[in-house]
C-alpha positions, 0 to 999 in steps of 0.5 A: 104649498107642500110640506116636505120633511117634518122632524121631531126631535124628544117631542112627545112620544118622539125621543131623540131625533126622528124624520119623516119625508111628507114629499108626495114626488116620488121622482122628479116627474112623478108624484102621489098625493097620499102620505099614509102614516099608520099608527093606534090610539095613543101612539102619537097620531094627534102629536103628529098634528101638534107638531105642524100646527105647533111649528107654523103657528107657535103661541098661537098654534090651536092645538088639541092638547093644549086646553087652557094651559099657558103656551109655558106650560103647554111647551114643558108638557111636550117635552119627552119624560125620559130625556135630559131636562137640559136636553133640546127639545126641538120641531122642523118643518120644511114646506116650499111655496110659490113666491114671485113665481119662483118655488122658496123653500123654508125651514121653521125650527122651534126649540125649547128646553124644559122650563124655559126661562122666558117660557117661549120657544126659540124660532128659527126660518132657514132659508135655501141658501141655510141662512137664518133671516132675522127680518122674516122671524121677526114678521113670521106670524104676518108671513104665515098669515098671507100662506095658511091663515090661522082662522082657516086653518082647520079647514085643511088640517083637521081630525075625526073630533072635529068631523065628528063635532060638525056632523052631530051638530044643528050650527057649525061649531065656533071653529068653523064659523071663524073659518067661514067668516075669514074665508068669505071677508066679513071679519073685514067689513065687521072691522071696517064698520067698528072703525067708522063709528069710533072715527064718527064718535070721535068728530061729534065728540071734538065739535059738540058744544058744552052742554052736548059735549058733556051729555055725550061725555056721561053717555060715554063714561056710562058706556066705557063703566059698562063696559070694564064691567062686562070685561070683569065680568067676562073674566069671572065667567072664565075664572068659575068656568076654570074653577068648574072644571078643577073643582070637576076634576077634584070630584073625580079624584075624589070617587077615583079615590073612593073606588080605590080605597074600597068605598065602594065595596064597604058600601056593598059588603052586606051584599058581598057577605052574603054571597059569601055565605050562600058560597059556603052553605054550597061548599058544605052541601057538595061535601056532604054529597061527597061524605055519601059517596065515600059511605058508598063504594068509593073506598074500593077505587083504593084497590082497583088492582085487586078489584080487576084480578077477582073479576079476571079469576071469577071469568076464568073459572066461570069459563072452567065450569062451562066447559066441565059441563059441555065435556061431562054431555059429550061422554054421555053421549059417547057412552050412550053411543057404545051401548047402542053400538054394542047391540047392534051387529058391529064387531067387539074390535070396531067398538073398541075403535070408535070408543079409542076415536071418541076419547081421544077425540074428547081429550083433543077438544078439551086440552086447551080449555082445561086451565091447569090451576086449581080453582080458588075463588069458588064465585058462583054466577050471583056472586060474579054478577054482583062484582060485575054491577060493583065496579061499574057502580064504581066507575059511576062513583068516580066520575061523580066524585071528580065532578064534585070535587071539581065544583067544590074547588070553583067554590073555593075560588069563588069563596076566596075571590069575595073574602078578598074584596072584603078584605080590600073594603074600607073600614066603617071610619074610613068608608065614612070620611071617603063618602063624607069627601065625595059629598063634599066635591060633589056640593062644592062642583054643584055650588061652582056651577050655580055661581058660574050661571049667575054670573053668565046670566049678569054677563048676558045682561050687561051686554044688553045694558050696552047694546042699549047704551049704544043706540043711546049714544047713536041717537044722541049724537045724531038727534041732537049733534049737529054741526056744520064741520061734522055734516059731511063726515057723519053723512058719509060715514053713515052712507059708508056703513049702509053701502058697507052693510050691502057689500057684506049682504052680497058678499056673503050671497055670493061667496055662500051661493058658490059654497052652497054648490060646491058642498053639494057637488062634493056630497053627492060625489061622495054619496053612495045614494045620488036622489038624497039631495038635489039642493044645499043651502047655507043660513047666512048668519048661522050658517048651517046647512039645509038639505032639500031633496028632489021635491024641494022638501027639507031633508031633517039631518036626523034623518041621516045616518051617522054615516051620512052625516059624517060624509056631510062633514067633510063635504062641507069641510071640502066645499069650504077648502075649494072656495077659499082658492088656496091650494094647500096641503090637508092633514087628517087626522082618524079620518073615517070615524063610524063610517060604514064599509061603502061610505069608507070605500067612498071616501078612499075611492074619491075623496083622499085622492082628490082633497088636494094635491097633499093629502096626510092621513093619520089613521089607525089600522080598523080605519085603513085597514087592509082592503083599504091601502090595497085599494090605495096603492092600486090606484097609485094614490100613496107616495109614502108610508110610515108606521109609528111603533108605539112601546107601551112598556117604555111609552116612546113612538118610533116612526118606521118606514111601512104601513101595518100590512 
């Protein structure tokens, strides 16, 4: 079986009509098993899923967002919100199978509208020659039973959920159990067995005599009352289960609606004002800080301006001074010079030239340094050095105020923040009828509950009442019914039901010993540490699986790492799609779960190019991601990819051609 073309037409996220190809032939000769469609969390992966289930199995269809909603309502709610509520909503899918060794090709078309006035859908199978044959729409349900039975279905279009439920639990869950118990027959013998006791019944009760007879018929009235009332039991336990959950839900509603109202703020306003407070003696302390820093120096950043010109002038004259000095020391000196050279033998003209040299020379060197302004502020070294130490004290006075008035707007903020979730708290009145309504949910989920348990308890006990007054009516009839005309047919349905119950204990050894083996194989394939286990064992009524390693010891599965555990999974899910020698297509959907990276590489190097000869994974890109599709496409492992585009802003899902890379 291989499916070949899927279309959604306003279904779900789906609006208006949409394609995609699932053939894995990439031309006439050559084919690839993978079709990768890549998607995130809420875009439409698990719809995906729905839509198959959906269009094979219609009312019957396990569907993961169905819950306990009529197939009516399940159908109106899959119909896309921003359409014509006139407007079709509609699933195709096309698959081709072997049939008297020959491919067939059929087309099942499901289409409803909103609110349906029968609350079905409308079937349709076109067949190669685009016919609708009536007689096989009539017989689908048989028809798909004898392809892709319902109860194993799971087996081969599964998601990450129910991998994950698998691996965390001790006992398979129901699901799977149903499946394993379809794929290895035993619903057949259980079915088998059921018939022979109503016939067996049935010839006692038509040859007893009078005083038997009715002996029998009260066992069997007694019997038949037990059993109306395990049936209205049972539909008790389901109505308090439903009633669990709304009530549940009501709960949830109701502290939903005490968040959002402010309940919960009005319970902690104390705490909140506080704060509040503790904030605001911070702002007053910060201000004050601020208060010092203006009775400080801070004013003077009004006149940085006049500030930076006293300094500039105070420099220069400075600078003046100095060399006033240095020019007074040389024409001492030069006068010192003259004297001596005018006592010494040395010529009147020579003097005269020297003392011409040394005062022009003095005049060249001091030229330039002379400023031509004359000077105004008359600072002396004290007082520049005071003006020098104001304005870095200045700078320093900045900075801190900028910090200051940093922190004293964070304050502000955070102030305001708290003034807003007082404001947005429920007044005391109000608080009181919130708190007053999520009790009163709460007690009513607690009472729910405590009912729906004695009831339970009343449904387990009949059950036993029942199974006593069987084998009250077993002895019965075979203690105390004798009749010649009957003699055979009880012996021979007992022998049936003895060889019957050897057939079931050997056909399950048998089937589980291949199974047993076929798990193992598939895990240590997949497992990256090959001396884990050396042997797998299936329990035959509970079937859960035992691990023994080399030394024939168990391995306790909590020892596993979640990892593992998940490997153990889908080898068991794999084992099982192996033995039921079906060759159908495998839909995944979140494929690789919590797996770390060389598990993930286990399961894209040897799992999903080999699960079947059509693999579907429906994954989001941390699952797949980039390492993984290239090593995908490397070994020529994908036939096709899609990407479904989700539009948070318009809530709709776009298939596109590509993966995210």
């Amino acid at each position: 079986m291989i499916f070949l073309e899927l279309v959604l037409q306003n279904f779900g996220p789906y609006r208006g009509k949409q394609v995609i190809n699932l053939n894995p032939k990439t031309d006439k000769e050559n084919s690839r098993p993978i079709i990768l469609l890549g998607g995130m969390n809420g875009g439409g992966k698990t719809t995906l899923m729905d839509a198959i289930r959906l269009a094979l199995y219609g009312p019957r269809a396990q569907c993961s967002t169905r819950g306990n909603l009529s197939y009516s309502d399940f159908l109106n709610q899959c119909v896309n919100n921003k359409i014509d509520p006139v407007a079709d909503t509609r699933i195709e899918l096309l698959f081709e199978h072997i049939e008297n060794d020959k491919p067939i090709k059929y087309r099942v078309v499901r289409s409803w509208t909103k609110n349906p006035k029968d609350g079905k859908d409308t079937l349709g199978i076109l067949g190669d020659s685009d016919t609708w044959p009536d007689a096989l729409v009539n017989i689908w349900d048989e028809y798909i039973e004898n392809l892709l039975p319902l109860g194993i279905s799971n087996l081969f279009l599964f998601d990450g959920e129910q991998v994950k439920e698998l691996a965390e639990q001790e006992t398979p869950p129901p699901v799977v159990v149903d499946a394993i118990r379809g794929l290895l027959g035993l619903e057949l013998a259980d079915r088998l067995a059921v018939d022979l006791d109503i016939l067996v019944n049935r010839k006692l009760k038509e040859v007893g005599n009078s005083k038997d007879l009715a002996n029998l018929e009260e066992i069997e009235t007694r019997l038949t009352q037990q059993q109306e009332d395990y049936q209205t039991t049972e539909e008790k336990v389901e109505n308090l289960k439903n009633q669990v959950e709304e009530l549940e839900q009501k709960q949830q509603e109701a502290f939903d609606k005490f968040i959002s109202e402010g309940g919960k703020i009005a319970a902690e306003r104390n705490q909140l004002e506080l704060q509040q407070n503790t904030k605001t003696t911070e702002i007053e302390q910060v201000r004050q800080s601020m208060c010092e820093l203006a009775a400080d120096v801070l004013p003077l950043a009004l006149i940085p301006n006049l500030l930076n010109q006293a300094q500039t002038q105070g420099e220069k004259e400075f600078r003046h001074q100095q060399v006033q000095i240095s020019k007074d020391l040389l024409l001492e000196r030069d006068q010192r010079l003259l004297t001596w050279l005018n006592q010494v033998e040395i010529s009147p003209i020579q003097v005269e030239k020297i003392q011409s040299f040394l005062i022009e020379d003095v005049d060249n060197l001091y030229a330039k340094a002379l400023q031509t302004e004359v000077p105004w502020l008359l600072a002396d070294d004290e007082t520049l050095s005071q003006l020098d130490n104001l304005i870095y004290h200045l700078q320093n006075s900045k900075l801190s105020a900028k910090e200051k008035l940093a922190i004293l707007k964070n304050k502000e903020e955070e102030i305001h923040t708290l003034e807003r979730q007082v404001q947005t708290a429920a007044a005391p009145e109000d608080y009181t009828k919130l708190r007053q309504a999520l009790e009163a949910a709460q007690n009513q989920v607690v009472e729910a509950k405590a009912n729906y348990e004695t009831i339970r308890r009343r449904l387990a006990e009949l059950e036993t009442i029942i199974a006593k007054s069987k084998r009250e009516l077993s002895d019965y009839t075979v203690e105390n019914i004798k009749h010649k005309n009957s003699e055979h047919i009880i012996t021979s349905a007992a022998k049936v039901q003895n060889t019957l119950k050897i057939f079931r204990e050997k056909l399950t050894l048998r089937k589980l010993n291949k199974l047993e083996e076929e798990v193992k194989n598939c895990f240590l394939y997949l497992l990256h540490k090959s001396d884990l286990v050396h042997r797998i064992t299936i329990d035959t009524k509970t079937f859960s699986l035992l691990l023994y390693d080399l030394n024939g010891k168990t391995v306790p599965k909590h020892r596993l790492s979640a990892g593992e555990k998940q490997l153990l999974a889908i080898a068991f899910l794999w084992g099982l799609a192996k033995v039921s020698g079906l060759r159908l297509p495998v839909a995944i959907d979140t494929p690789l779960g919590r797996l770390d990276s060389s598990h993930r590489q286990n399961l894209v190097d040897k799992y999903f190019p080999a699960a079947s000869h059509q693999v579907i994974l429906l994954s989001t890109d941390t699952e797949i991601g980039k390492k993984e599709v290239e090593t995908l496409r490397e070994k020529e492992a994908i036939a096709r990819e899609y990407l479904l585009k989700y539009d948070s802003s318009t809530r709709q899902t776009t298939i596109q051609p590509g993966y995210f890379w």
